[in-house]
C-alpha positions, 0 to 999 in steps of 0.5 A: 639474167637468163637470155633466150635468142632464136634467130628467125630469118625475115623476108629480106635483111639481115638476121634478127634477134628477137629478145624474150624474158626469163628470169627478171620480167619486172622493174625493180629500183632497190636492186638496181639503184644502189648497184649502178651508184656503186659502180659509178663511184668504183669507175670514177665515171664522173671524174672531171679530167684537168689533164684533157685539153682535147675535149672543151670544158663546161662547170656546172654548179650547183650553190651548195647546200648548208648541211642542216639536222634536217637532211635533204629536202625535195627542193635541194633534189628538184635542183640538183636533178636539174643540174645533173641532167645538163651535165650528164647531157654535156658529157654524151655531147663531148664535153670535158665536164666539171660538177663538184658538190661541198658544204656551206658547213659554217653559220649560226644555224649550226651554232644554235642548234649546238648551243640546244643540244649542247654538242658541239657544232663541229660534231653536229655538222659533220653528222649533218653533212655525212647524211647529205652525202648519203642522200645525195648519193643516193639520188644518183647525181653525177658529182665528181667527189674528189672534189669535195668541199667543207667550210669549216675545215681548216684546210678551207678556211684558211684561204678564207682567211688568205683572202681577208688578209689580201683585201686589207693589204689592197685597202679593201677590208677596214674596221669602223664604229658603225651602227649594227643590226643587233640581234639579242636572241642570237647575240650577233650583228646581223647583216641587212638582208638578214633581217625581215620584217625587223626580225631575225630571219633565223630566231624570229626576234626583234632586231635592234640598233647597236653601235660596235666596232665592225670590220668592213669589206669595201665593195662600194669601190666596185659598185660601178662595175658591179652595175655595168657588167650586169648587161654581159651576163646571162642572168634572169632580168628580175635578178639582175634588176635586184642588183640593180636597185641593191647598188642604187646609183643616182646622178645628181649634185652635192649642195651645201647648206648653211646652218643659221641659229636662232638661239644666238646672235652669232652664227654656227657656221655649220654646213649641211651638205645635200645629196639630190637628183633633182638640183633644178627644184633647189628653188622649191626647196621649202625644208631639210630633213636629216638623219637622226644619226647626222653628224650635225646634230650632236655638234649643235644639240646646245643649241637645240630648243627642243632637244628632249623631243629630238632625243626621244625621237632618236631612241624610238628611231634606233629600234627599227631596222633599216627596212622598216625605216625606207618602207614606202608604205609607211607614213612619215615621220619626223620631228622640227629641230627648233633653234636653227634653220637652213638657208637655202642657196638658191634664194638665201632664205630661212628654211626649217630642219626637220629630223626624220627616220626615213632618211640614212646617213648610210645613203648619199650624205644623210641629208637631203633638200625637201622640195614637195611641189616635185616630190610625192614624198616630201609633198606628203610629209609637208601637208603633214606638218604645214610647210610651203609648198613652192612650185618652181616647174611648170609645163604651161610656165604657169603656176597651179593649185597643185592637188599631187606633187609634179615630178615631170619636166617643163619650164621654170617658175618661181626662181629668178633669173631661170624664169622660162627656161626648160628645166633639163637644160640648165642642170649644169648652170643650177648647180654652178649657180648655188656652188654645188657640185655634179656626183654620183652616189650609190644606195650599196653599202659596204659589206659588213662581216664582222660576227660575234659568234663561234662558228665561223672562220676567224679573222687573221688579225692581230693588235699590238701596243707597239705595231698596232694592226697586223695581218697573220703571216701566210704561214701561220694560216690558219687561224684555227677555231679552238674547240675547247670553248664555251661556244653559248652567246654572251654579246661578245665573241666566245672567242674573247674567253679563250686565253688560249686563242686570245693571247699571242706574240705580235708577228713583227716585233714579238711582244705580248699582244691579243688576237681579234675575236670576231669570226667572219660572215659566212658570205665570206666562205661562199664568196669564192668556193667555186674557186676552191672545187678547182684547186680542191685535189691532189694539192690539198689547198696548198699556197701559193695561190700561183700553183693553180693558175693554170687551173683556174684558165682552164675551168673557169668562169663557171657556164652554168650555176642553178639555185633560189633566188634568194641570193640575188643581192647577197651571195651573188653580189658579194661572189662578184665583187670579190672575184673583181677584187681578185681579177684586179690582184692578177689572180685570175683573168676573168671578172665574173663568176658565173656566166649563166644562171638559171633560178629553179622555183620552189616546191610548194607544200600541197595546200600551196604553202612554203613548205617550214618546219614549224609547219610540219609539211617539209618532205624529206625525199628518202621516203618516195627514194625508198618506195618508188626508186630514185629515178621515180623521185628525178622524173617526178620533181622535173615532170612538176612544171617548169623549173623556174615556177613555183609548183606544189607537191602532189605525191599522187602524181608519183604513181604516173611516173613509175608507170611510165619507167615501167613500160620502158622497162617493158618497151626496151624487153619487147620482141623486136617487131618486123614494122620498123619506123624512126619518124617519131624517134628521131622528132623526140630526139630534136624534142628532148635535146632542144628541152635540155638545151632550154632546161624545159625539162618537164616537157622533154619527159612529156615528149619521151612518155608519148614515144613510148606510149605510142611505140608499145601501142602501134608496136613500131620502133622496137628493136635495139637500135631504137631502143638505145637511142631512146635510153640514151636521151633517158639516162640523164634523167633516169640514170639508173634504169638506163644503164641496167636496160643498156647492159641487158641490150648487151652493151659492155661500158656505161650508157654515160660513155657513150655519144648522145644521139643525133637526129635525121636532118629532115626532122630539122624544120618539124613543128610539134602540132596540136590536135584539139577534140571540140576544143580540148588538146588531146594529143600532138604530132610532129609534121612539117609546117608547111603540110598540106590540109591532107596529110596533117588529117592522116597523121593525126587520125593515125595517132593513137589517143586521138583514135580513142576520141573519135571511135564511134564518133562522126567528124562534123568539122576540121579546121586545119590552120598550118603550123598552128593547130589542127582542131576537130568537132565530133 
């Protein structure tokens, strides 16, 4: 570019360089753009420092993506935007930044989309994750590459592996016959979060009940802890009450119940044992309800008069999903087992036993003590099949025509020698009294991984007739997928068909004996990839896991992670537990993962619909990359509203936000003018750091468009200095732009190198102020507080747009309410 410079001498002052234009006068993004991506790759600017312990560190991470045929989507930018921002942001602001990027690369997406298009998943994933990368790159994101992740390499998973292996070793990983969500399209067990509406959440079929051998991860061990560190992490409330209901602890009392037959003279001398919050109602309790998977019931089916009618019962239970189960809206329903009865502690009388689907063996003991006077559920189900309804907690110690449970407190009736007493006192006596004991249980279940399926890390254990279950020795990690299989779903893991894998020599005593077949959820594998980016480098995931102890204190926990929130009760959860786990090992030092997390909203297709496949309205962003530029895409997507909302899409308002960059473009070519103010410049720097700092980024672009609109058209703070200092609060937004406008205001080093910028303390206190014409917001200024009448009149008569709504217009009022809002009449 031709620079032409003359130098004019001003009334007072030093020489000042007026800049005029020859040659480029026009913005043009698809020559800049891939010029600046190159030189920040060449330069490694992004490149997280792990020998620098002057400067303090700040993760910033982003829940990494699965490398799906599809590419890119605009919600992956709107996030990833969001992330490089803060972090650009934290490095002008002195920190030692970490912001890696990986692929979430294992899964049965892949797995389906190679049993389609018969190629195999690991040639279709790595064509999948090298267009990620291209249009990630393209984004311009300031990701440090060397840290790169994938989790179907070998050199990954292997630590997946690792980590299974430590879990059994602690009593955490266990096998077990439990009953299993099934899908029979995808030919694997799902987990319960996968399954929506009793659907597969991938293939859309109907899930049913299977019982398998499984192996488990036994994160109710931690459940406690899972709950009480919620309150030390600055997560949003809805996600951490997710979690909370997810793990569902309940104080309450374990009661057993004698089981009396009515077939036989003698008696069974069966016990149920109850879980119940509520043991002070033990006097009202008018029925049992057990599961239909209850032990007790394949123990006295002999003696069940009716056990046709209960097996039906069983079978039609065993295909619904657990949702479907638990569902409040859905009606009761259940079936009296004829040939027992319960006897209830408290009075010792007969009660029936009723089967029911809406109860799980997987929650408390899979039985539970039915009391409906104090129970809208169980009052429900006994008008529904004609039980007593007994009332034993009055708050006027009278009894009433009850019309609706009452689950409130008060004084006892109907229960012996508690008669009159206030109910929340005597729990400890109550449960004395009947032989019970005080417990606490959990709604969390232990994690199951087990997958029937190829695609995923296989789990490093072998069986033996001699040793029986043995772990893979760390030096035979790891256990590699063999890739010459049929990988097409039979109900068994494809692996069980592969002699070569299959058959093996036992670690410990050498004889003939077969590997486990089963591959590992993908859960596993994102469990503690915010780990592997630290020890990703020059050790290439090397063991020990003692090489990178010094790393993992100085990078972690993460500060920041930003992603959907969808994953509050899945990924989330499990991250935590495992980190626990591994904190408990001496592994590392701290017991949460992420320290803030900040959940973007989704994009809305533009009728407002979740933007899907099958409904074809998925935008992929390398078209608006390729006609509007990169910094166009960044700054439309945070300009949409504010990041954790949902927003529709609207491509029209693409066109503003170009416009905008072109007049930077223009602003930053100006002739420097002799009116010379920073007023407006330093409240938009107070206005934008704060935003960023709140991750309000749709409103920090709105403060920077009204600087520059106001800076062209009042021709004031033009000239270099505040030319840098507006591109400087810019460039984490639109990177490229603001390193090409930086190099042509003569600056040598990258925009990124240098300091953001700081605000004159007399802007401290100012508030932004809003100017209404009869009754509309029209426009808004920055003045102190505490302004008087006058002077917030003067400033806003001076503003610009609100110029424009008053020429030709006579003021009748102005109603000035200070620090508020200052309206107009015209």
């Amino acid at each position: 570019m031709a620079w032409m410079r003359s130098w004019v001498r001003l009334p007072s002052g030093p020489p000042k360089i007026i800049i005029k234009i020859k040659g480029m006068d026009k913005y043009n993004p698809k020559t800049i753009e891939p010029k600046w991506q190159k030189y920040w790759v060449e330069k490694k600017l992004f490149k997280a420092d792990d020998k620098d312990n002057k400067r303090p560190k700040f993760y910033c991470l982003d829940m990494f993506p699965y490398p799906s045929g599809d590419g890119l989507h605009v919600g992956h930018v709107e996030s990833y935007t969001a992330t490089d921002i803060y972090s650009k942001f934290m490095r002008m602001n002195g920190f030692n930044v970490f912001h890696p990027q990986g692929w979430d690369a294992f899964g049965l997406p892949a797995e389906n989309y190679a049993i389609k298009t018969k190629v195999h998943p690991a040639k279709t994933t790595e064509k999948a994750i090298n267009n990620f990368r291209r249009q990630i790159k393209s984004m311009g994101f300031s990701y440090d590459w060397d840290r790169e992740i994938n989790t179907s390499n070998p050199d990954y998973y292997k630590w997946t592996q690792w980590l299974f292996i430590e879990l059994y070793k602690k009593g955490l990983a266990y096998q077990k016959m439990a009953p299993v969500n099934w899908c029979e399209s995808c030919q694997t067990v799902l987990a319960r979060e996968q399954v929506v509406d009793g659907k597969c959440e991938r293939c859309k079929n109907i899930v049913v009940q299977k019982e398998l051998k499984q192996w488990f991860f036994k994160i109710t061990d931690y459940a406690e802890k899972l709950l009480t560190d919620l309150n030390d992490l600055d997560w949003p409330d809805k996600i951490k009450k997710m979690q909370e209901n997810w793990i569902g602890r309940s104080e309450g009392a374990l009661i057993k119940f004698e089981i009396r037959s009515t077939k036989f003279e003698t008696n069974s001398k069966q016990l149920i044992e109850v879980f119940t919050t509520r043991p002070d109602t033990i006097f009202g309790a008018t029925y049992l309800v057990i599961a239909p998977e209850h032990e007790i019931i394949s123990k006295l089916k002999t003696q069940f008069l009716n056990f046709k009618e209960v097996e039906k019962y069983i079978t039609n239970t065993n295909k619904k999903t657990e949702l479907e189960r638990t569902s409040l809206e859905k009606i009761k329903t259940g079936v009296e087992i004829h040939g027992i009865k319960a006897i209830n502690p408290a009075n010792k009388k007969e009660i029936p036993i009723f089967i029911a689907d809406y109860v799980l063996t997987t929650y408390g003991t899979g039985a539970i003590m039915a009391v409906p006077a104090h129970d809208e559920r169980d009052f429900e189900f006994a008008r529904k099949y004609k039980q007593k309804i007994i009332e034993v907690i009055s708050s006027n110690e009278e009894q009433s025509n009850l019309n609706s449970a009452y689950v409130g407190n008060g004084k006892f009736i109907n229960s012996a020698f508690f008669n009159g007493k206030e109910n929340l006192k005597e729990f400890d006596n109550i449960v004395k009294f009947v032989g019970g004991k005080k417990s606490i249980q959990y709604r969390l279940k232990d994690w199951l991984i087990s997958r029937q399926r190829y695609w995923g890390a296989p789990i490093p254990i072998i069986y033996c007739d001699k040793c029986s279950v043995v772990t893979v020795p760390e030096k035979d990690l790891p256990v590699e997928l063999p890739k010459d299989i049929d990988f097409r779903p039979t109900g068994e893991s494809p692996l069980e068909r592969s002699k070569k894998f299959h058959d093996v020599k036992c670690p410990i005593c050498h004889s003939p004996a077969r590997r486990e077949s089963d591959t590992m959820d993908t859960f596993v594998c994102s469990s503690w990839y915010y780990l592997a980016y630290v020890m990703q480098g020059n050790t290439n995931f090397q063991f020990p896991i003692s090489k990178y102890k010094e790393k993992f204190k100085k990078w972690l926990p993460v500060d920041l992670y930003v992603g959907g929130a969808e994953h509050a009760v899945m990924h989330l959860l499990y991250a935590r537990f495992i980190t626990k786990a591994l904190q408990d090992m001496k592994y590392l030092n701290f017991n949460e993962p992420f320290l803030e997390l900040k959940n973007q909203g989704l994009i809305l297709a533009s009728d407002g619909r979740k933007m899907s496949k099958s409904l074809g309205n998925v935008i992929n962003p390398d078209e608006a990359v390729s006609m509007h530029g990169a910094d166009t895409l960044r700054l439309f997507e945070m300009f949409l509203g504010p990041l954790e909302d949902e927003k529709p899409w609207d491509i029209k308002g693409i066109v503003g936000i170009k416009r905008f960059l072109e007049k930077v473009w223009k602003y930053c070519f100006m002739d420097d003018y002799e009116k010379v103010g920073n007023h407006d410049l330093h409240s938009t720097i107070k206005k934008v750091t704060g935003d960023i700092k709140d991750l309000n980024f749709n409103t920090a672009i709105s403060a920077m468009m009204i600087f520059i609109n106001s800076s062209i058209n009042k021709k004031t703070m033009v000239n270099k200095h505040c030319k840098e200092q507006f591109l400087k609060i810019l460039s984490p937004f639109a990177p490229h732009i603001c390193e090409e406008l930086w190099k042509e205001l003569g600056n040598n080093t990258s925009i990124f190198k240098s300091d953001w910028p700081k605000y004159a303390k007399e802007i401290e206190k100012e508030i932004i102020l809003p100017i209404q014409i009869n009754g509309k917001v029209r426009a808004r200024i920055n003045i102190d507080p505490k302004a008087k009448k006058e002077q917030a009149v003067n400033i806003a008569l001076d503003e610009t747009n609100i110029k424009k709504w008053i020429q030709n217009n006579n003021i009748k009022k102005i109603i000035y309410i200070p620090g508020k809002i200052l309206s107009i009449v015209i």
